[in-house]
C-alpha positions in Angstrom: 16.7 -16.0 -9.3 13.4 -16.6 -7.9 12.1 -13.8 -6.1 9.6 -15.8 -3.9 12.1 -17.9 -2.4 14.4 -14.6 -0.5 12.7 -15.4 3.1 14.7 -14.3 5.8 16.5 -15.9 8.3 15.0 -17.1 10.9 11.7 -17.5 9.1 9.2 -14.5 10.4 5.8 -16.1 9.7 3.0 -13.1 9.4 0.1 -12.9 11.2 -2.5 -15.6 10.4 -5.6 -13.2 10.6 -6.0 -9.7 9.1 -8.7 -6.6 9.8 -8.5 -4.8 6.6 -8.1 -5.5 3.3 -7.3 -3.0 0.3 -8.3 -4.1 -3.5 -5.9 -2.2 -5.9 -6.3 -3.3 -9.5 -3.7 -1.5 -11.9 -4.8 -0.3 -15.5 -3.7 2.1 -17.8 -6.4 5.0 -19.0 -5.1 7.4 -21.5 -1.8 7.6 -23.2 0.0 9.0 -20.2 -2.0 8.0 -17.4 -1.9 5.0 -15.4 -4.2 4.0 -12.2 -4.0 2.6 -8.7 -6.7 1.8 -6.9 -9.3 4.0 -7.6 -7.8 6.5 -10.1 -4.9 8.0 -11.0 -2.9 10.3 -8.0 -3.7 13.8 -8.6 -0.7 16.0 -8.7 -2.5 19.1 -7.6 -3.0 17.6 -4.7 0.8 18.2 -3.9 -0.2 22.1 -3.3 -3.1 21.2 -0.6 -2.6 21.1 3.2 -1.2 18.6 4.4 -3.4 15.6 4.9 -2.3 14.9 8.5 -3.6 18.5 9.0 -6.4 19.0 6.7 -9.4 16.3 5.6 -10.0 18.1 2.7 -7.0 17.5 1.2 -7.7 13.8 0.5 -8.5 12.4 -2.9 -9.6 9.3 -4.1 -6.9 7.8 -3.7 -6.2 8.2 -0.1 -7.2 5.6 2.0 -6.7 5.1 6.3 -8.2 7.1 8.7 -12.0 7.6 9.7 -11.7 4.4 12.0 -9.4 2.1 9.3 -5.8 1.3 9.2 -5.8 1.4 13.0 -1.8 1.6 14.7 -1.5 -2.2 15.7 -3.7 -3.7 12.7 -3.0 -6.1 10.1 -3.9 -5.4 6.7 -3.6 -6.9 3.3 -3.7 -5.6 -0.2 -4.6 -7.4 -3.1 -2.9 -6.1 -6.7 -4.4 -7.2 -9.8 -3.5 -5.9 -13.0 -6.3 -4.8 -15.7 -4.4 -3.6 -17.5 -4.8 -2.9 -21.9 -1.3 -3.5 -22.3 1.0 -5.9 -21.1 4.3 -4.2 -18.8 4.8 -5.6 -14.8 4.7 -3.3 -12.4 7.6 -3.0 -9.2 5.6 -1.5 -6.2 7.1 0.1 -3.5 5.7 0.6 0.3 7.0 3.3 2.0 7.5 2.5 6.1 6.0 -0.7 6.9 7.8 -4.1 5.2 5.0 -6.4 3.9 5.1 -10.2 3.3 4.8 -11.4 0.1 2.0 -14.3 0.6 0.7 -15.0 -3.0 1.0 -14.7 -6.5 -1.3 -15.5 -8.9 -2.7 -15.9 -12.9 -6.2 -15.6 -14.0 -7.7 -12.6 -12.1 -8.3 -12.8 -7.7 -11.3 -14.6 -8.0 -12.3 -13.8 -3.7 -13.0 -10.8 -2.0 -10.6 -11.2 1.2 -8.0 -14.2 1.9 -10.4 -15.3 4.8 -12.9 -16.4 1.7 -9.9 -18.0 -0.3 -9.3 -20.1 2.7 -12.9 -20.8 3.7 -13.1 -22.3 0.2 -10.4 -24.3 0.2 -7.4 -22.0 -1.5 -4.9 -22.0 1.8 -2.7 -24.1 -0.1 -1.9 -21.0 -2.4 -0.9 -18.7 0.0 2.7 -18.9 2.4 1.6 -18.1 6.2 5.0 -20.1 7.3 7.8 -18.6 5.3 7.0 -15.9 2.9 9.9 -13.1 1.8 9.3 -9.8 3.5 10.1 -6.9 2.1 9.6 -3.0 1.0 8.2 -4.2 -2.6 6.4 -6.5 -5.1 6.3 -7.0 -8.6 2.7 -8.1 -10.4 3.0 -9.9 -13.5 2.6 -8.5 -16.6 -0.5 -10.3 -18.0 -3.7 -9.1 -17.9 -5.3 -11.1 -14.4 -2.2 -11.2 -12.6 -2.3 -10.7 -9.1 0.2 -10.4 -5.9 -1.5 -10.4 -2.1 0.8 -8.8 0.7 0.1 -8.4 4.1 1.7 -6.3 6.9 1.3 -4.9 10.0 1.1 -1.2 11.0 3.2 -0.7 13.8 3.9 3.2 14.1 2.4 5.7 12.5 2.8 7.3 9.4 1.6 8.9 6.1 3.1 6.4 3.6 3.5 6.3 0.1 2.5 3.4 -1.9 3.3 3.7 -5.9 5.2 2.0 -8.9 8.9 2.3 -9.0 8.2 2.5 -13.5 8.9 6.3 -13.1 6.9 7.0 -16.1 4.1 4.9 -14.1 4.7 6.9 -10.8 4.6 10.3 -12.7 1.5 9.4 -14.9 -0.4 8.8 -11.4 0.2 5.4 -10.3 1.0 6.1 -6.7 -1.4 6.8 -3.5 -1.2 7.6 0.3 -2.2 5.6 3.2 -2.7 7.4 6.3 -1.5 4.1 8.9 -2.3 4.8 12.6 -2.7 8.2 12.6 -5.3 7.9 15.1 -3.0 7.6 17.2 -1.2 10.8 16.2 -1.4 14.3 18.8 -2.7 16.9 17.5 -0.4 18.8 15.5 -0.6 22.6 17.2 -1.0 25.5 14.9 2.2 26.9 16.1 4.0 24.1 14.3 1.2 24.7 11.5 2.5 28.3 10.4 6.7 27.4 10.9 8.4 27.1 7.7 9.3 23.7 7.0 12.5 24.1 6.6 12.6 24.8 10.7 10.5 21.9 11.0 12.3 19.2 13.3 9.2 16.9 13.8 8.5 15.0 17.2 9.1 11.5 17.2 5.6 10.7 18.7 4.2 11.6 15.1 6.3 9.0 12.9 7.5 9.3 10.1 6.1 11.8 7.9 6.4 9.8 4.6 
């Protein structure tokens, strides 16, 4: 079965311009840790305030907010795998579905899409047709590289990590805060209830 070719029916092009765009590259730095992005996710970090409540609970690997991710934007994210050893990698996007507009050997050689098709690379990416969906898989070579593009529509803390479990666990995962500009303030009374008795507005999304 090839994957690239599960586009839905009736074909739902993406959008043909973007306003952010997130370089992930994947490698694997220590025995039992594995990176995304930046670093590898901190597990600590699972003890901290909440991020939609506290700034100080973000880490290097948190990205949105501060005036990016905006509700309503478009964003793409480019994986490439560095990796020292050679395994693929299923990502999974919690929330918003992505298209699936490239794959790719040999390392991303641009910074954005808009310079891939300013110098001439359209032809290698599928603005018409592409599958859209809550994953991707990057290729197992060293260089590889998958570009997907979606469109934040609600907001929502979401989870972005390998579905490997041992990759997820060793800290291949991160969090991007999507339109939570657009989030009320979250009162202190709903601060201090025990979550358990936590039924959350819908005006905040999904808490992911």
């Amino acid at each position: 079965m090839d994957e690239t070719k599960l586009a839905p029916f009736p074909a739902r092009p993406p959008p043909r311009t973007t306003d952010s765009t997130l370089r992930l590259f994947v490698n694997m730095t220590g025995p039992a840790a594995w990176s995304l992005g930046l670093g590898s996710h901190q597990a600590f970090r699972q003890q901290l305030p909440p991020l939609l409540w506290e700034d100080e609970s973000r880490g290097d690997n948190t990205f949105g907010g501060h005036g990016s991710l905006l509700n309503g934007s478009v964003v793409d994210i480019i994986f490439e795998n560095g990796a020292n050893v050679t395994t693929q990698h299923p990502f999974h996007k919690h929330n918003h579905k992505a298209w699936i507009i490239s794959y790719g050997h040999g390392g991303f050689p641009w910074a954005t899409i808009e310079e891939a098709i300013d110098e001439g690379a359209g032809k290698f990416f599928d603005f018409e047709d592409p599958p859209i969906r809550d994953g991707c898989r990057l290729g197992n070579a060293t260089g590889d590289w998958t570009v997907i593009r979606y469109q934040i529509t609600f907001p929502a803390a979401s989870m972005l990590h390998c579905h490997m479990i041992h990759h997820f666990g060793a800290g291949q995962q991160l969090v991007l805060l999507e339109g939570v500009e657009s989030i009320a303030k979250i009162p202190q009374e709903v601060k201090n209830k025990v979550h358990a008795d936590f039924v959350p507005d819908l005006r905040y999304g999904p808490l992911d």
